[in-house]
C-alpha positions as CSV (number, residue, x, y, z in Angstrom):
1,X,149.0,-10.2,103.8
2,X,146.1,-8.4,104.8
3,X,146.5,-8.3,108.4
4,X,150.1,-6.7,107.6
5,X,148.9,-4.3,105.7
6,X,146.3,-3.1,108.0
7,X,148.9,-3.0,110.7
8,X,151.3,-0.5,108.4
9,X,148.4,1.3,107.6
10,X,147.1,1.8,111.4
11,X,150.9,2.6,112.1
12,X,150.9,5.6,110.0
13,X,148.1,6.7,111.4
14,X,148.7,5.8,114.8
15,X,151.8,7.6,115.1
16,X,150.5,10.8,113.3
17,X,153.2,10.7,110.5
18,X,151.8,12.0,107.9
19,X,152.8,15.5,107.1
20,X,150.0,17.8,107.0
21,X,149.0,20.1,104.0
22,X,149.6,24.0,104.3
23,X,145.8,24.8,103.7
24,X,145.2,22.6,106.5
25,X,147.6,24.2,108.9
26,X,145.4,26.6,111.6
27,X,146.7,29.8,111.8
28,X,147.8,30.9,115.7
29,X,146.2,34.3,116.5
30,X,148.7,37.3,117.0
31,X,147.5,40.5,118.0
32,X,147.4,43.4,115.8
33,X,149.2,45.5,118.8
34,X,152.6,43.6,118.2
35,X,152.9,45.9,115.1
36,X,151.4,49.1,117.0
37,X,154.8,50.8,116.7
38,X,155.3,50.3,113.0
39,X,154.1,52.7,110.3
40,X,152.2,52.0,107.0
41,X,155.9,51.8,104.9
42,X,157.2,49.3,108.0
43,X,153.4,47.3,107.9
44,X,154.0,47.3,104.1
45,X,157.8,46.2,104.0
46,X,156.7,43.2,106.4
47,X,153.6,42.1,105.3
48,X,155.9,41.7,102.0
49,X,158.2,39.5,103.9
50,X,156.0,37.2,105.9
51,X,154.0,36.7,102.6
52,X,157.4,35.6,101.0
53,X,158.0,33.2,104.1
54,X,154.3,32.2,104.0
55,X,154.8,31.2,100.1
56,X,158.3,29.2,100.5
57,X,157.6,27.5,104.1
58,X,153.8,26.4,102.2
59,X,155.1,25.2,99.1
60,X,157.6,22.4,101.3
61,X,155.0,21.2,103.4
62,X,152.7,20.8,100.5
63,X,155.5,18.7,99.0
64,X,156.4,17.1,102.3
65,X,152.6,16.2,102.7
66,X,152.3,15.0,98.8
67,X,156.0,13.0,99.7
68,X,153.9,11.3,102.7
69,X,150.9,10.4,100.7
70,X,153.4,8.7,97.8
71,X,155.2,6.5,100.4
72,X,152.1,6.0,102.1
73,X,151.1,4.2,99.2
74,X,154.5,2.7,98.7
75,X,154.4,1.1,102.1
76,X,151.0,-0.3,102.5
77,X,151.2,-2.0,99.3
78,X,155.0,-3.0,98.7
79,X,157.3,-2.6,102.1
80,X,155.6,-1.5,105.1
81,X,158.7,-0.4,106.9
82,X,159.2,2.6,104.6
83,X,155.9,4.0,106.7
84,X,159.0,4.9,109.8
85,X,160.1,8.0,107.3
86,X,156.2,9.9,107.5
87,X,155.6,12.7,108.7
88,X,158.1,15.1,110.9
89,X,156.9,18.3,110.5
90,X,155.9,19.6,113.1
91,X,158.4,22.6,113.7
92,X,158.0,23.8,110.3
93,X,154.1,23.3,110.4
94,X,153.9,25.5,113.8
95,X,156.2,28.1,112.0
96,X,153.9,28.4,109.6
97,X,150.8,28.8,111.4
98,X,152.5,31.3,113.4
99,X,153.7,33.2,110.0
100,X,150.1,32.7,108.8
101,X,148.9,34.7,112.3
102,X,151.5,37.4,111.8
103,X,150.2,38.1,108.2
104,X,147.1,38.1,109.8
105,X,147.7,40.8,112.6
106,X,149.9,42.7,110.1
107,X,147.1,43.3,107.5
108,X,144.9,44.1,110.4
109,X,147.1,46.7,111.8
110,X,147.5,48.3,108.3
111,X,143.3,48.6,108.7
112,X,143.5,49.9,112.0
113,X,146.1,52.6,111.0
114,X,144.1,53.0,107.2
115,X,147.1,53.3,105.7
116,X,146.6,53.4,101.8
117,X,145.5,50.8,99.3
118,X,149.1,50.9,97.7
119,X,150.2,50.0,100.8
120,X,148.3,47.1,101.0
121,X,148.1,45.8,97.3
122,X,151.8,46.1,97.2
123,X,152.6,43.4,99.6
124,X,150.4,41.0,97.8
């Protein structure tokens, strides 16, 4: 019994399949010059969207990565074949680094233009 579950559990974590948290996502760097053409209502308007994206794409690979950790459990201890379902996530995780970058650049490029506070705070 033992041996069997050590082999499920080096499985899992052989193939990767767990789904990985959104804090633990790294952001992917996008310049601030991709937004060079917009102004401090456009920077404002999409700030407000990629934070909306950021929120919702987050929230289901935080569930997808709390799912994994359940049937993790569920598979070491009662049926190890239920460890084939971890993990793919992969497009949605680089989505969201790549919206975490945007965010990134877009807040930057309201800086660089100083556009106003309201701006800003408004988009939070």
């Amino acid at each position: 019994m033992k041996k069997s579950t050590l082999a499920a559990l080096a499985l899992c974590i052989g193939l990767g399949g767990c789904a990985t948290a959104s804090k633990d996502v790294p952001t992917t760097y996008m310049s601030p010059k991709l937004f060079e053409t917009y102004n401090c209502a456009q920077l404002s308007s999409e700030l407000q969207r990629i934070s909306t994206r950021v929120v919702q794409l987050g929230g289901r690979l935080d569930k997808a990565a709390s799912n994994d950790k359940a049937l993790t459990g569920v598979g070491v201890i009662l049926f190890w074949p239920a460890l084939l379902h971890l993990g793919g996530t992969k497009v949605p995780e680089a989505n969201y680094a790549r919206l975490k970058g945007e965010f990134d650049a877009v807040q930057q490029s309201l800086n660089i233009k100083q556009c106003p506070a309201e701006a800003i705070v408004a988009a939070k």
